[in-house]
KOLFILO-436437 format. One record per atom (N, C-alpha, C): atom name; z, y, x. Coordinates in pm, 1 decimal, padded with zeros to 6 digits. Each point is the difference from the previous one (the first is absolute). Last residue first. Layout:
BEGIN
<pt atome="CA" w="Z" v="Y" u="X"/>
...
//
This chain:
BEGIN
<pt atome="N" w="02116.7" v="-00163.9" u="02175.1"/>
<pt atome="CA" w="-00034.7" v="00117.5" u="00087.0"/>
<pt atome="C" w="-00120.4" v="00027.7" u="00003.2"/>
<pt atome="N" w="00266.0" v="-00326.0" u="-00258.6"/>
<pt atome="CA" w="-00152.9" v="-00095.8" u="00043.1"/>
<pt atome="C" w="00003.2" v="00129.8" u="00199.7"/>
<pt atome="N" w="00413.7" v="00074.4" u="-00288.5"/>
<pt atome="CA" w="-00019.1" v="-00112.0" u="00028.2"/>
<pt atome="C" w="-00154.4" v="-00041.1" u="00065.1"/>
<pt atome="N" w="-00008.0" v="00406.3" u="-00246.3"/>
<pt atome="CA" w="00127.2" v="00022.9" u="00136.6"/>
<pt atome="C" w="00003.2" v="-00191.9" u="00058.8"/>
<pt atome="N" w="-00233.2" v="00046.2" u="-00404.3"/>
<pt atome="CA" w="-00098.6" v="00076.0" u="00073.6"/>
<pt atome="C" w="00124.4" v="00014.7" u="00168.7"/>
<pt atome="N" w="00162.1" v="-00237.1" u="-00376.6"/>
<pt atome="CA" w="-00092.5" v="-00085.0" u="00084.5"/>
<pt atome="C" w="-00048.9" v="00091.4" u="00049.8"/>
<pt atome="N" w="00270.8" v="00254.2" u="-00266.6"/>
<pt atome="CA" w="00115.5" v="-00072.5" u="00109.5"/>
<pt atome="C" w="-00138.7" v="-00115.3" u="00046.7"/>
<pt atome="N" w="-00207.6" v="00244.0" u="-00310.5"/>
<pt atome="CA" w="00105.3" v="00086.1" u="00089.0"/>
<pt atome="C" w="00033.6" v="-00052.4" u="00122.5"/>
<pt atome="N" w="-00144.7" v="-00213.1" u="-00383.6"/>
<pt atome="CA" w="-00105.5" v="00044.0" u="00085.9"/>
<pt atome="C" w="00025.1" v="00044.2" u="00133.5"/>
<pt atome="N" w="00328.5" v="-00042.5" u="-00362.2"/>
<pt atome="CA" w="-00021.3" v="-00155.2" u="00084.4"/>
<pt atome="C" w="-00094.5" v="00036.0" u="00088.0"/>
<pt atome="N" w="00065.3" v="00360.9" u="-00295.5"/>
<pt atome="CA" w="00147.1" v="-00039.0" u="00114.4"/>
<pt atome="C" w="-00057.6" v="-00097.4" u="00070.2"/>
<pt atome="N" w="-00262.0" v="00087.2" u="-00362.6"/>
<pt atome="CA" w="-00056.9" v="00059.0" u="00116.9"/>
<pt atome="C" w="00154.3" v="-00015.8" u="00089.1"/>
<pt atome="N" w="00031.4" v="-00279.5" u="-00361.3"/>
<pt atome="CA" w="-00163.1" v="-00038.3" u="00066.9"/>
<pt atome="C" w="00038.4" v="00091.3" u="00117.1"/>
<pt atome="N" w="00305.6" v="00084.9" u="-00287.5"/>
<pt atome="CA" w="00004.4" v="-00136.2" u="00100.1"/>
<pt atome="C" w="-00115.0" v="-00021.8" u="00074.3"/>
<pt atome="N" w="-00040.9" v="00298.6" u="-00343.4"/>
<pt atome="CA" w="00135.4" v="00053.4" u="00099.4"/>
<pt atome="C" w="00053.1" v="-00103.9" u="00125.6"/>
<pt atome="N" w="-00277.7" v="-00081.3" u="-00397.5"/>
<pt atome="CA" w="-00098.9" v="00078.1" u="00115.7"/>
<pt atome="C" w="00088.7" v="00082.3" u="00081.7"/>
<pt atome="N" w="00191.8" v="-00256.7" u="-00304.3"/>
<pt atome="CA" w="-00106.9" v="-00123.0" u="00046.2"/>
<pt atome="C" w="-00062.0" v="00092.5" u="00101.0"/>
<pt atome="N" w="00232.4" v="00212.4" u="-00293.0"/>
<pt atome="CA" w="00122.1" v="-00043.0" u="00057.4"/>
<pt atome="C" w="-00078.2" v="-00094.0" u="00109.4"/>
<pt atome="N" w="-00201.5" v="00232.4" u="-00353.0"/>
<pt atome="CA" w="00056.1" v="00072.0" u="00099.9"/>
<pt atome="C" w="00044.3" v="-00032.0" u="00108.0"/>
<pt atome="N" w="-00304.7" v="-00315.1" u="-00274.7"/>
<pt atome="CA" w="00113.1" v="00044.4" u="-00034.9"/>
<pt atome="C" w="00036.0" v="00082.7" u="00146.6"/>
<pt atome="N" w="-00414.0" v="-00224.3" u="-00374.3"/>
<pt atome="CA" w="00033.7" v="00036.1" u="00149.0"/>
<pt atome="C" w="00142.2" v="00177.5" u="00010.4"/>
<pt atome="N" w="-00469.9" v="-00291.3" u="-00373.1"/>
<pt atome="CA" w="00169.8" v="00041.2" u="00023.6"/>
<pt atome="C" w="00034.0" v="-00024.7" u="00135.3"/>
<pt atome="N" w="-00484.1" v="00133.9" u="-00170.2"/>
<pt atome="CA" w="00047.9" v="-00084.7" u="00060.7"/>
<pt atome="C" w="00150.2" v="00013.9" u="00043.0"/>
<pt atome="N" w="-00366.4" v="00241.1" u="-00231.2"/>
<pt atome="CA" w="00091.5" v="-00065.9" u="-00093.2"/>
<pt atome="C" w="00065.1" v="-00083.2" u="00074.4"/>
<pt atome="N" w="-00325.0" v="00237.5" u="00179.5"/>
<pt atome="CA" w="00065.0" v="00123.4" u="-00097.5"/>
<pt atome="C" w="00131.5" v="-00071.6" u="-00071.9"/>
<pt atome="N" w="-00128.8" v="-00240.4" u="00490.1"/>
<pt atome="CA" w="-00094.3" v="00075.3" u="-00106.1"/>
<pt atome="C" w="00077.8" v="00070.5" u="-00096.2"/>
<pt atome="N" w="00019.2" v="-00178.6" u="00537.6"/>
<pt atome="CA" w="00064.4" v="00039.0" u="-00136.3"/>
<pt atome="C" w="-00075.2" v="00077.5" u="-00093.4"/>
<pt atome="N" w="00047.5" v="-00397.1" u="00441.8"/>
<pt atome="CA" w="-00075.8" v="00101.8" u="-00080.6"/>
<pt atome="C" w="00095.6" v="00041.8" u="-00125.4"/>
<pt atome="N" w="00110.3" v="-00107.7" u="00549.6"/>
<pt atome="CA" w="00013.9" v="-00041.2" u="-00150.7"/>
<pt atome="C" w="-00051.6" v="00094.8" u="-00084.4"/>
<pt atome="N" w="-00109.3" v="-00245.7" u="00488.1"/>
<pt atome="CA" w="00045.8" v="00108.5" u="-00081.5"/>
<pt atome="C" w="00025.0" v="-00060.4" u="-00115.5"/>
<pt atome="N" w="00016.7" v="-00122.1" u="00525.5"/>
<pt atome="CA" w="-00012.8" v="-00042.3" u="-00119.0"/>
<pt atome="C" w="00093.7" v="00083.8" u="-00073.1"/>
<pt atome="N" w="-00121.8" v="-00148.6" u="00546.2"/>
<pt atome="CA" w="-00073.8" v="00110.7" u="-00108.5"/>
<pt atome="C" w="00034.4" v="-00077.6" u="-00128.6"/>
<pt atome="N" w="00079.1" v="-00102.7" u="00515.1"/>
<pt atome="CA" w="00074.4" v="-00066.8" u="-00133.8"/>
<pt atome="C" w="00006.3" v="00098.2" u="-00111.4"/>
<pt atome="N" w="-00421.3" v="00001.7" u="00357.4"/>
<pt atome="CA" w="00151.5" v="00011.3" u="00079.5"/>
<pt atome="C" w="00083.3" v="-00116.9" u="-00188.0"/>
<pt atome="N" w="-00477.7" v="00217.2" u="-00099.4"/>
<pt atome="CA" w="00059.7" v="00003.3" u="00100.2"/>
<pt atome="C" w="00116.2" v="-00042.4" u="00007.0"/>
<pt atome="N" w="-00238.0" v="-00087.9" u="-00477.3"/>
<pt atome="CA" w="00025.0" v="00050.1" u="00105.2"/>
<pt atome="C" w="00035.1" v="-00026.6" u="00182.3"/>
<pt atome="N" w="00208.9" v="-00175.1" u="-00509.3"/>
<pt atome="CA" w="-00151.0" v="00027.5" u="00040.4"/>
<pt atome="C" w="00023.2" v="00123.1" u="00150.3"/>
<pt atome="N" w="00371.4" v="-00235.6" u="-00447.5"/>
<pt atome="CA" w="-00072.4" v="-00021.9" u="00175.4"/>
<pt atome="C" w="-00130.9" v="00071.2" u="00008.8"/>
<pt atome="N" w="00397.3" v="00099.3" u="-00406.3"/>
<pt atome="CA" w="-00160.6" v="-00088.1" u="00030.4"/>
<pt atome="C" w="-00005.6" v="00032.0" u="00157.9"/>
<pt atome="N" w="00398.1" v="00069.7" u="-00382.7"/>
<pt atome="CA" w="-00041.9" v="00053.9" u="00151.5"/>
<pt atome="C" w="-00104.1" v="-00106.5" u="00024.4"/>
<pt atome="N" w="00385.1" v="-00075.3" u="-00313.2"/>
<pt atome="CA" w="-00198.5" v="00050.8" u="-00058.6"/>
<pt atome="C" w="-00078.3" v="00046.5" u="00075.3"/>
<pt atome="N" w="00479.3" v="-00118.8" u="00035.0"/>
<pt atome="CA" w="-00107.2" v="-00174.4" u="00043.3"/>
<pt atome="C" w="-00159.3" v="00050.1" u="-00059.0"/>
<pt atome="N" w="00430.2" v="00304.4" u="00223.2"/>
<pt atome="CA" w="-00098.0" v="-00012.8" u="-00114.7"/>
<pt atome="C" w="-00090.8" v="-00121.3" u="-00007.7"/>
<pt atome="N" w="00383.2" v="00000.3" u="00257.9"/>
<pt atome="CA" w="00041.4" v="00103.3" u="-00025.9"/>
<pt atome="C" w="-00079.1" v="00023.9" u="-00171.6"/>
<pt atome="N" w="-00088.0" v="-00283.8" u="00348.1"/>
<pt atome="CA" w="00104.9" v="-00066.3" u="-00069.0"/>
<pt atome="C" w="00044.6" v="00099.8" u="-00070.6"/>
<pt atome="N" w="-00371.1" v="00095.1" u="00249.8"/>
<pt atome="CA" w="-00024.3" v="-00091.1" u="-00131.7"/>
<pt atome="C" w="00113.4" v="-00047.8" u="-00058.3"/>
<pt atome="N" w="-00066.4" v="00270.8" u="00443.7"/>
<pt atome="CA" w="00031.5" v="-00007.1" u="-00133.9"/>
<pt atome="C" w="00011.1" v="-00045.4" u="-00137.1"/>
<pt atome="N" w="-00243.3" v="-00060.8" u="00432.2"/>
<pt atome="CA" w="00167.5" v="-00054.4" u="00062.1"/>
<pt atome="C" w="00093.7" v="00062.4" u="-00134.9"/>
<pt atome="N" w="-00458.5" v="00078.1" u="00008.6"/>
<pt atome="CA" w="-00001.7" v="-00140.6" u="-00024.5"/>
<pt atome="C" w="00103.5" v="-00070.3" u="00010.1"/>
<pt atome="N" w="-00085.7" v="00519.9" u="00123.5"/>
<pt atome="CA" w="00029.2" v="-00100.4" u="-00160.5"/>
<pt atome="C" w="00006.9" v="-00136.4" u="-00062.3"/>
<pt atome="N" w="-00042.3" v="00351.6" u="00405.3"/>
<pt atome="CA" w="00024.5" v="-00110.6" u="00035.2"/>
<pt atome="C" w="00040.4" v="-00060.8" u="-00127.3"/>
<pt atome="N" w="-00247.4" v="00389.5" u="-00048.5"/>
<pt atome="CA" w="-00047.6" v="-00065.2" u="00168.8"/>
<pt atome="C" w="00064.8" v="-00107.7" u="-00024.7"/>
<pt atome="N" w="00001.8" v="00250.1" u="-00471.5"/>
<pt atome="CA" w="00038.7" v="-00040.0" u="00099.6"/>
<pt atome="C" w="-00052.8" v="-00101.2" u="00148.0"/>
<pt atome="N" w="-00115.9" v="00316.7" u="-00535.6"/>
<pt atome="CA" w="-00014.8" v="-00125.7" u="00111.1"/>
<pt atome="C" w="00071.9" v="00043.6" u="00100.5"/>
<pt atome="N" w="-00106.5" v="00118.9" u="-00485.9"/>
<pt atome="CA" w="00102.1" v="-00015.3" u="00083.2"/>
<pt atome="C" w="00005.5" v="-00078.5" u="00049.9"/>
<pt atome="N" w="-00397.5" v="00240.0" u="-00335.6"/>
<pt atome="CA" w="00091.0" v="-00103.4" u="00088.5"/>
<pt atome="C" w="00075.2" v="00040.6" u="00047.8"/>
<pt atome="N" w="-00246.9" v="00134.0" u="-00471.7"/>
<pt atome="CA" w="00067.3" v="00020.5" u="00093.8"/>
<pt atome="C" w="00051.5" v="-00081.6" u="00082.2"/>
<pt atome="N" w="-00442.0" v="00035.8" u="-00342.9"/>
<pt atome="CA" w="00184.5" v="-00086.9" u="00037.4"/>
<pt atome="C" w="00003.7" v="00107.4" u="00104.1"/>
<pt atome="N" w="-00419.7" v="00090.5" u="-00180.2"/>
<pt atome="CA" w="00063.8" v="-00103.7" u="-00155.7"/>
<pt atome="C" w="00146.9" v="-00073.7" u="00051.9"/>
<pt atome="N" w="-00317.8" v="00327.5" u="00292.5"/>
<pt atome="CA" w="-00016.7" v="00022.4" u="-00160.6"/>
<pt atome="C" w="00058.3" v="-00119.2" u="-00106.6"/>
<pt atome="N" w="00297.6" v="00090.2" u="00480.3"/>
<pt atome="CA" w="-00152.5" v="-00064.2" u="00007.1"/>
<pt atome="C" w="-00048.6" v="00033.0" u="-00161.6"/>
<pt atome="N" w="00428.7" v="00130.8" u="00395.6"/>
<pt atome="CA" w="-00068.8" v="00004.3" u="-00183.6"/>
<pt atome="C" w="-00148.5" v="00005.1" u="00047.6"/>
<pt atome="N" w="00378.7" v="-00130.9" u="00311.4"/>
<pt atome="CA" w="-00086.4" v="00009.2" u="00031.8"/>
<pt atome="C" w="-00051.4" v="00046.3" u="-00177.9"/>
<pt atome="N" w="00408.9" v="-00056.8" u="00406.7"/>
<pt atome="CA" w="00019.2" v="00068.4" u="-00140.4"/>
<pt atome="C" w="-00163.4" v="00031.9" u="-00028.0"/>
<pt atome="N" w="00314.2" v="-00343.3" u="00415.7"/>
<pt atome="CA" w="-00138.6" v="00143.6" u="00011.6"/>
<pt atome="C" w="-00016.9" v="00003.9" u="-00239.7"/>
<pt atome="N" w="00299.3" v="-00183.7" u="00518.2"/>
<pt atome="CA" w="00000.4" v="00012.3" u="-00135.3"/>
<pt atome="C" w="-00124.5" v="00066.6" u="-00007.7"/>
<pt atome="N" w="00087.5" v="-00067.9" u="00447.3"/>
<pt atome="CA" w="00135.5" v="-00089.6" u="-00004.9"/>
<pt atome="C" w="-00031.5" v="-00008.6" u="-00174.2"/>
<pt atome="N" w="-00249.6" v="00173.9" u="00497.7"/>
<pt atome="CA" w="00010.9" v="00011.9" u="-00183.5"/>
<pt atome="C" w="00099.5" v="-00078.1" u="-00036.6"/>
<pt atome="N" w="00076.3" v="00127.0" u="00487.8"/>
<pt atome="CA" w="-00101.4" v="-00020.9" u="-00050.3"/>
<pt atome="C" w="00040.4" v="00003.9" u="-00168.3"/>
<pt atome="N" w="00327.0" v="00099.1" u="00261.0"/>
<pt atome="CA" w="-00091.5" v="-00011.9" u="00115.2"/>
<pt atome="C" w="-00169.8" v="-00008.0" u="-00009.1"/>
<pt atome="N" w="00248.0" v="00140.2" u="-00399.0"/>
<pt atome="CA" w="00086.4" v="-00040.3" u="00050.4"/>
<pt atome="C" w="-00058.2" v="00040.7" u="00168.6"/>
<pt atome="N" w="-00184.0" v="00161.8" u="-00505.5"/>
<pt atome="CA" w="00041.8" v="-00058.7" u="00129.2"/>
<pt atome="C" w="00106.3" v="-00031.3" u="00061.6"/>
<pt atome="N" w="-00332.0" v="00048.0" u="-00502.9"/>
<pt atome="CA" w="00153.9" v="00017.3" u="00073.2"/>
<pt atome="C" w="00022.4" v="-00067.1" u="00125.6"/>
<pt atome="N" w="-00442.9" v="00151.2" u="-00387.6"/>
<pt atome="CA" w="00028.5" v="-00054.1" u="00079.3"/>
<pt atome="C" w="00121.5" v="00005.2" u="00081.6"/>
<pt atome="N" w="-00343.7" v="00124.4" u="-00429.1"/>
<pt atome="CA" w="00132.1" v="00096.9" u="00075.9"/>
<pt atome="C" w="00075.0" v="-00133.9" u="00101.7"/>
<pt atome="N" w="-00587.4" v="00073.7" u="-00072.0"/>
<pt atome="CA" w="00104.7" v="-00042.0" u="-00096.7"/>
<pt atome="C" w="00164.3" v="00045.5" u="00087.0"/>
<pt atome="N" w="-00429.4" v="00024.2" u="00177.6"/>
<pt atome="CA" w="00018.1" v="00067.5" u="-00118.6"/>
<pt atome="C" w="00061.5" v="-00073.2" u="-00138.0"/>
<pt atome="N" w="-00024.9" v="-00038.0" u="00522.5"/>
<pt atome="CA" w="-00077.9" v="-00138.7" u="-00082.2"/>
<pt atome="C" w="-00023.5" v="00037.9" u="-00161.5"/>
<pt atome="N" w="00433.3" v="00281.4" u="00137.7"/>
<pt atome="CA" w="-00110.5" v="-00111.2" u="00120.8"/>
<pt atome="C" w="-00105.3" v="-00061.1" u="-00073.3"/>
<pt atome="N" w="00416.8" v="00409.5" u="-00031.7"/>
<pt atome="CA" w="-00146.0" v="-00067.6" u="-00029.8"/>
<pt atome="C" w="-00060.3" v="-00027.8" u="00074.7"/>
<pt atome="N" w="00548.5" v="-00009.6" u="00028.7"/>
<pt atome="CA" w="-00135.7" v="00033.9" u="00030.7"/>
<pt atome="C" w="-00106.0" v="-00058.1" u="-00112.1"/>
<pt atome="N" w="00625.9" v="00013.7" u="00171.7"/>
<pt atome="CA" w="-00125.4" v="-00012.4" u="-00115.5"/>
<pt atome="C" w="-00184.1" v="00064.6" u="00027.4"/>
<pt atome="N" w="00457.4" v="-00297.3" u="00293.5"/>
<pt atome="CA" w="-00040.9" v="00142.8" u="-00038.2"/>
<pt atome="C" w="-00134.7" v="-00021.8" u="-00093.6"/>
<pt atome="N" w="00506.3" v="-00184.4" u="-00005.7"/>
<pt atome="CA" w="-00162.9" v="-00098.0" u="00052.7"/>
<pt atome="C" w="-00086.4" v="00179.9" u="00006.3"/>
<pt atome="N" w="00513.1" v="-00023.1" u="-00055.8"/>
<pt atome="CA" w="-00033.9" v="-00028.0" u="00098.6"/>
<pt atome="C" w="-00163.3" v="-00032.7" u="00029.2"/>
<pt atome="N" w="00259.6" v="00002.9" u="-00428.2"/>
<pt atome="CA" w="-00038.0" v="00152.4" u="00026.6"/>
<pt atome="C" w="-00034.8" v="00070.7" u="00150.5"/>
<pt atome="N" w="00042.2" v="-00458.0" u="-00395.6"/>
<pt atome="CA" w="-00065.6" v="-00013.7" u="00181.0"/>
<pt atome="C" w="-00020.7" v="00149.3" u="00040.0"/>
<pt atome="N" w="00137.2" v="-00039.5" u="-00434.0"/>
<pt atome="CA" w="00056.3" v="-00103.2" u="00031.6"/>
<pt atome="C" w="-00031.2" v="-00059.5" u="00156.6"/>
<pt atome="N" w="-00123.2" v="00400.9" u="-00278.6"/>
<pt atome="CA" w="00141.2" v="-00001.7" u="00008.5"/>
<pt atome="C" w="00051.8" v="-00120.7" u="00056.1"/>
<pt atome="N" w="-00478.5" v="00043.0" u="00004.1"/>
<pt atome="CA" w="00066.3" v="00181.5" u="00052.8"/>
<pt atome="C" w="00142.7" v="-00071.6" u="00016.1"/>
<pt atome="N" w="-00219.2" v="-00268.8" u="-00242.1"/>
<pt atome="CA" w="-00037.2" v="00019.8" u="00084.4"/>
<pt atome="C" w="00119.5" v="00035.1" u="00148.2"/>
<pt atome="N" w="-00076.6" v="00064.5" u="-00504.0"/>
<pt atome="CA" w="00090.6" v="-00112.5" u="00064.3"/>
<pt atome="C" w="00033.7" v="-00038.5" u="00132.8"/>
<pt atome="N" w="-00276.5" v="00318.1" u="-00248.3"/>
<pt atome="CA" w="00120.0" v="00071.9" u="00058.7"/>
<pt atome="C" w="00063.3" v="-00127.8" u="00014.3"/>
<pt atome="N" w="-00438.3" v="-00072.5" u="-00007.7"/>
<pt atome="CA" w="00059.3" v="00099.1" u="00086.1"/>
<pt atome="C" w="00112.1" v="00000.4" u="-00004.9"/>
<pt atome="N" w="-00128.8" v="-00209.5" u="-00322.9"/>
<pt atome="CA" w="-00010.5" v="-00071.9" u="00109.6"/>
<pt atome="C" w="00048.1" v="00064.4" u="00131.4"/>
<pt atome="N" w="-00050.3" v="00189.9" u="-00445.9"/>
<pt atome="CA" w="00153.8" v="-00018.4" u="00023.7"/>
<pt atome="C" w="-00003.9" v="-00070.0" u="00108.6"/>
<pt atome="N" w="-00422.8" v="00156.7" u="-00057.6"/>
<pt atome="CA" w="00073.6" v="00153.5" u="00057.7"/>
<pt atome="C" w="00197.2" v="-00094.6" u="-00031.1"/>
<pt atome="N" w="-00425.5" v="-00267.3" u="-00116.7"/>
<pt atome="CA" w="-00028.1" v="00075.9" u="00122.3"/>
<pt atome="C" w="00174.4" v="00081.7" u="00057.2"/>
<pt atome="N" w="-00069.6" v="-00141.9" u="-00402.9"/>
<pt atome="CA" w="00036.1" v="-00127.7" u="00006.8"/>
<pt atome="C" w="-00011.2" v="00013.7" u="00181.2"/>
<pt atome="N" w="-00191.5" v="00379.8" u="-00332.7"/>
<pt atome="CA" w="00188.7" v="-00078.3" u="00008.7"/>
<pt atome="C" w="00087.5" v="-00088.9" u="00080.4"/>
<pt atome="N" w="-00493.2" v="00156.6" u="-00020.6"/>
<pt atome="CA" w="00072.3" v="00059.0" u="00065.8"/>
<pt atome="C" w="00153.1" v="-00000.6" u="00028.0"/>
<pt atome="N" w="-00311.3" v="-00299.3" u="-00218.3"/>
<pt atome="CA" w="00017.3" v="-00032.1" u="00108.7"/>
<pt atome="C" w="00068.1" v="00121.6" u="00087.9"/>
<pt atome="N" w="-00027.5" v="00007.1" u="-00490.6"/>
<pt atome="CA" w="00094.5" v="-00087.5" u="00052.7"/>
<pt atome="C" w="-00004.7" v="-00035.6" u="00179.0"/>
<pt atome="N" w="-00195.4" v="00465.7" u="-00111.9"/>
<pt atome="CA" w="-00019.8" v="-00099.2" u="-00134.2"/>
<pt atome="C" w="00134.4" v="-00152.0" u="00072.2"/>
<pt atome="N" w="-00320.2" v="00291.5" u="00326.9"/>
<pt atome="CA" w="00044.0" v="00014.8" u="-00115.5"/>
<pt atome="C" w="00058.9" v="-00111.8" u="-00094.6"/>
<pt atome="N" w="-00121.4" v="00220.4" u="00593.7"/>
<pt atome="CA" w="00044.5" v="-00083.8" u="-00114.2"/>
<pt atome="C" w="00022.5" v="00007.7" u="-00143.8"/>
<pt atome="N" w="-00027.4" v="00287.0" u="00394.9"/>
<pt atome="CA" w="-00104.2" v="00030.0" u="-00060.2"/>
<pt atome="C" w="00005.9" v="-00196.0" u="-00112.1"/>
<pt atome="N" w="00380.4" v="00230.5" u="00244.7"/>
<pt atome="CA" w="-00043.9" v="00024.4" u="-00080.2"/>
<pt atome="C" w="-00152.3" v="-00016.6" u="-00055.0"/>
<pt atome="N" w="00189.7" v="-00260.4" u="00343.0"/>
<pt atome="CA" w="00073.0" v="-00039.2" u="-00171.7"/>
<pt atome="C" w="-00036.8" v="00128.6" u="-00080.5"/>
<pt atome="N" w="-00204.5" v="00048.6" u="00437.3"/>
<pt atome="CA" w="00001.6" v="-00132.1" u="-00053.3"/>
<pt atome="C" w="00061.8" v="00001.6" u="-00156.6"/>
<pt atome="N" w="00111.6" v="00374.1" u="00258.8"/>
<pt atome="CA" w="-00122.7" v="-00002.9" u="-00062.8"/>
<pt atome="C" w="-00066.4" v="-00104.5" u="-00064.0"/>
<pt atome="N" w="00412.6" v="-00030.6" u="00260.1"/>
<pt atome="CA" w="00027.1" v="00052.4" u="-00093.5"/>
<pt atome="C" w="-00140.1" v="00042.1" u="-00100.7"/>
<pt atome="N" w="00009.0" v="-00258.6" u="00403.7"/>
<pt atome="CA" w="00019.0" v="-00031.7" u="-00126.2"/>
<pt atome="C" w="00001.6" v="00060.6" u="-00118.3"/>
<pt atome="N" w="-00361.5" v="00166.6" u="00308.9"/>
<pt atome="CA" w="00119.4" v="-00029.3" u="00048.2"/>
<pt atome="C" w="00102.1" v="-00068.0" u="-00116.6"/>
<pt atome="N" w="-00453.6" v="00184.4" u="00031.5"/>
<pt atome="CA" w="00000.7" v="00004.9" u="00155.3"/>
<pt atome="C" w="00118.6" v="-00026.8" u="-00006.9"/>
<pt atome="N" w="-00358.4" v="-00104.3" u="-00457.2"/>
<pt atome="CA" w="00144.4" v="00049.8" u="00079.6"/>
<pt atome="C" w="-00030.3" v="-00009.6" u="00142.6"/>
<pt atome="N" w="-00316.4" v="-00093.5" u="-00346.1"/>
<pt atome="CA" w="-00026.3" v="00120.3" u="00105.7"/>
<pt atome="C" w="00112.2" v="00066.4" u="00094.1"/>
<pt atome="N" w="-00116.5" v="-00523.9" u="-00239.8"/>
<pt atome="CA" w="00035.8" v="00140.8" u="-00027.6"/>
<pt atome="C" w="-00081.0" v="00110.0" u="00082.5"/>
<pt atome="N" w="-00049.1" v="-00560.5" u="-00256.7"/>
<pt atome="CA" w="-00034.8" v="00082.0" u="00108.8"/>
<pt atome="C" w="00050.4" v="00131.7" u="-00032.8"/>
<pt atome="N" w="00184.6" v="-00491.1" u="-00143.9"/>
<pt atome="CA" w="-00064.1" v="00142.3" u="-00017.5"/>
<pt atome="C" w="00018.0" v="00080.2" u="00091.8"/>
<pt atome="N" w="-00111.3" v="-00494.3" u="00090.6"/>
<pt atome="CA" w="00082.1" v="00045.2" u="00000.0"/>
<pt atome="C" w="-00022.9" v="00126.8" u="-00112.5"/>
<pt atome="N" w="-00226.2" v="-00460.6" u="-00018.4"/>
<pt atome="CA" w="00004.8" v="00118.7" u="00020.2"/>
<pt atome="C" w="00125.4" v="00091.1" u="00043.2"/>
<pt atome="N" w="-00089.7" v="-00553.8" u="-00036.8"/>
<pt atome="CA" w="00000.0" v="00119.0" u="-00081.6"/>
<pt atome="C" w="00000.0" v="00124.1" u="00085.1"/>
//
């Protein structure tokens, strides 16, 4: 799929040029983010909002029909989310989210902590 394409030069332009549930589902990701790994640094990469460490460690992607949440070493997450799909580079695996897809505060508070603490562990 597609990503959506912007004209942003930075997150904050990112989530705003977002609408509608994916801007929602965009902008609490962030602030989960933000509040739960306030150590990863935040960038537009690959044009999408991407979180560092030494390297990528998460990435916040709205595509015209889901929003992802992917993680570099996500495959070491699954116990966390068993909806986390493999694909990719290295231990790549996202989780899609669509308009109706239930998914809990509390799940993406763990996710990006856990990211967190493997991005310092792998280095």
């Amino acid at each position: 799929m597609k990503m959506v394409l912007t004209q942003a030069t930075n997150p904050d332009e990112y989530i705003g040029c977002l609408r509608g549930w994916q801007h929602s589902y965009a902008q609490a990701l962030r602030g989960v983010v933000r509040d739960a790994a306030p150590e990863l640094e935040e960038r537009l990469k690959w044009g999408h909002i991407v979180y560092f460490a030494d390297g990528p460690v998460l990435l916040i992607r709205a595509e015209p029909t889901r929003v992802l949440f992917g993680f570099w070493e996500g495959q070491r997450l699954r116990h966390i989310e068993p909806r986390l799909r493999p694909g990719g580079k290295y231990q790549m695996a996202t989780l899609e989210l669509k308009q109706d897809t239930p998914f809990h505060k509390e799940t993406a508070v763990r996710l990006a902590t856990e990211a967190s603490k493997l991005s310092r562990i792998a280095g």
